[in-house]
DRENDOBA-187277 format. One record per residue (C-alpha): residue number from 1; residue in one letter; x, y, z. Coordinates in Angstrom, 3 decimals. Example, Ala and Ser with C-alpha at 12.3 -4.5 7.8 and 13.67 -1.06 7.14 Angstrom:
<lumvos>
{i->1; aa->A; px->12.300; py->-4.500; pz->7.800}
{i->2; aa->S; px->13.670; py->-1.060; pz->7.140}
</lumvos>
This chain:
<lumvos>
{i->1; aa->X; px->-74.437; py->22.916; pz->59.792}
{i->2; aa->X; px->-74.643; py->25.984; pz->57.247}
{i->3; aa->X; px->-76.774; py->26.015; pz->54.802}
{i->4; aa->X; px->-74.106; py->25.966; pz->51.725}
{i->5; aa->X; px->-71.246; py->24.255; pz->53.912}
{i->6; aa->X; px->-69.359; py->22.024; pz->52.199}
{i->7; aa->X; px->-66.067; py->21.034; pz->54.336}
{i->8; aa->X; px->-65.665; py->17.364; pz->55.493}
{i->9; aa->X; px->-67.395; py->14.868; pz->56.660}
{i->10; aa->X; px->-66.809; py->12.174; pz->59.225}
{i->11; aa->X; px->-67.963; py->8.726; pz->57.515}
{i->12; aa->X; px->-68.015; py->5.192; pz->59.924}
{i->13; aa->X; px->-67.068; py->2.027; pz->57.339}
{i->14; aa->X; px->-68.455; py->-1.077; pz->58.687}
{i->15; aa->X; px->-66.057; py->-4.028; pz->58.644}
{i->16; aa->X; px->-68.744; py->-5.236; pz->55.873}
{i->17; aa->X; px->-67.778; py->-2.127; pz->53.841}
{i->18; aa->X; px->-70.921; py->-0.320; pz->54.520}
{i->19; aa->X; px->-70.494; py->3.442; pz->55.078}
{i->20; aa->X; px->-72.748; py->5.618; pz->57.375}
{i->21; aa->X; px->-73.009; py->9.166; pz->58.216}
{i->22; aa->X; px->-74.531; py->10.384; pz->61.080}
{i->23; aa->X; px->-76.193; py->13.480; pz->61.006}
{i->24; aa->X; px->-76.326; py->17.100; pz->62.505}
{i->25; aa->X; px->-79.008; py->19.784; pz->62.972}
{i->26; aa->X; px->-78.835; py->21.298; pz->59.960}
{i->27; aa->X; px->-77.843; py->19.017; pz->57.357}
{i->28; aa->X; px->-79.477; py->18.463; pz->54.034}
{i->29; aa->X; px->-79.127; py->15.448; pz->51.880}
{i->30; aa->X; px->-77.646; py->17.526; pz->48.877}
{i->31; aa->X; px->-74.844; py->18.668; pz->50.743}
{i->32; aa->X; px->-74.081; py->15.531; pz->52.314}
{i->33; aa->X; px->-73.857; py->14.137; pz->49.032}
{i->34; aa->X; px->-71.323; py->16.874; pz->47.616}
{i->35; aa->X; px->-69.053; py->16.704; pz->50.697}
{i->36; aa->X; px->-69.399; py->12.829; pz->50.656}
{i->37; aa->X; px->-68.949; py->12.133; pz->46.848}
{i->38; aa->X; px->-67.804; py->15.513; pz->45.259}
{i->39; aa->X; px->-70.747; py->15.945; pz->43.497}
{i->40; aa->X; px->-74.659; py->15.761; pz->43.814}
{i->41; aa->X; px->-75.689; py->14.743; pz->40.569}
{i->42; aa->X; px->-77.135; py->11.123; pz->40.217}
{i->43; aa->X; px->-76.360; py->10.839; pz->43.995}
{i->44; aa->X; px->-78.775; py->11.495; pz->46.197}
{i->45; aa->X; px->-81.462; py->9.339; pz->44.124}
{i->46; aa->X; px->-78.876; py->6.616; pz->45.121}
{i->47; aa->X; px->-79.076; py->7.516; pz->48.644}
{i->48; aa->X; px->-82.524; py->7.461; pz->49.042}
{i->49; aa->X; px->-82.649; py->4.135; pz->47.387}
{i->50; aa->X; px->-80.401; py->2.582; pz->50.428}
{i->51; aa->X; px->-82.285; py->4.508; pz->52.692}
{i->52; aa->X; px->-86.139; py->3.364; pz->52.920}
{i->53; aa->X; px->-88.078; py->6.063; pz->54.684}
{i->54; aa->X; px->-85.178; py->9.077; pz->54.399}
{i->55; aa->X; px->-87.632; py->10.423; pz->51.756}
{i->56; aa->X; px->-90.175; py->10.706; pz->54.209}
{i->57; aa->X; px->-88.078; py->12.948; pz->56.947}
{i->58; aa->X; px->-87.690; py->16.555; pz->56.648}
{i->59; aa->X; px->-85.622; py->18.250; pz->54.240}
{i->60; aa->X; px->-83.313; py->19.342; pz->56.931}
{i->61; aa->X; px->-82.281; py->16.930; pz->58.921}
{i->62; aa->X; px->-82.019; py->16.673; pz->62.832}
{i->63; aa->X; px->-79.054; py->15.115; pz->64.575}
{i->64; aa->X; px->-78.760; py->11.771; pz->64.503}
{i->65; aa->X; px->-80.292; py->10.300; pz->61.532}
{i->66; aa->X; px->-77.623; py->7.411; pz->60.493}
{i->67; aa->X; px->-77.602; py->7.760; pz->56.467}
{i->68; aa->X; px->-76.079; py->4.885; pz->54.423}
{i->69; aa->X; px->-74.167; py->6.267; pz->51.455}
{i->70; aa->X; px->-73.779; py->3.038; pz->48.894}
{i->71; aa->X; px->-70.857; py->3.581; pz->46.444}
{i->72; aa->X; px->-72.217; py->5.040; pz->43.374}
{i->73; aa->X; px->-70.081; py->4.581; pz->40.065}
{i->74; aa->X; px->-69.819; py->7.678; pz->38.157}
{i->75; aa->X; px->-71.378; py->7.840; pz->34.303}
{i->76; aa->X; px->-68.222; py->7.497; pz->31.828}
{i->77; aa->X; px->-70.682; py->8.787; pz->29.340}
{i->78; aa->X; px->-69.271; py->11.903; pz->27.605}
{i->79; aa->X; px->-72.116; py->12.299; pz->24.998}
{i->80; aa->X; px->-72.368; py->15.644; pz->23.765}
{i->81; aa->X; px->-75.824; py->17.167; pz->23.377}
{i->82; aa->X; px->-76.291; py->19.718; pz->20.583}
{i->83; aa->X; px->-78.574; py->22.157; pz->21.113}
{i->84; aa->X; px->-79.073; py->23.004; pz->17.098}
{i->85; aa->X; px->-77.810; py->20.855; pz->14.551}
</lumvos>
């Protein structure tokens, strides 16, 4: 996978709901998350929680690591942070 790529990805759903992806030389867990999600923020911390011991593998991935990728409810907060008052 390029480093940067952010096409697709091919996801297997369980019949228990659970999704897994599978991965490829290459892959790193940020871009996995964009592709998968849409956006890396508050993401992959979620990913490595359902995944004990992903921390622990290289950055870059080898093929064939199966990743579970919980569903991840986005923040509704729209607080606005001023940098001077």
């Amino acid at each position: 996978m390029a480093d940067g790529d952010l096409s697709e990805i091919t996801v297997t759903t369980s019949d228990a709901g659970v999704s897994t992806y599978t991965t490829i030389d290459g892959d790193v867990l940020g871009n996995i998350c964009c592709r998968y999600y849409g956006h890396e923020w508050d993401t992959t911390e979620a990913v490595y929680a359902a995944n004990p011991g992903l921390a622990r593998l290289s950055p870059v991935f080898e093929a064939g690591v199966v990743i579970t990728l919980p569903v991840v409810e986005r923040s509704s907060s729209t607080g606005v942070v001023n940098l001077f008052d």
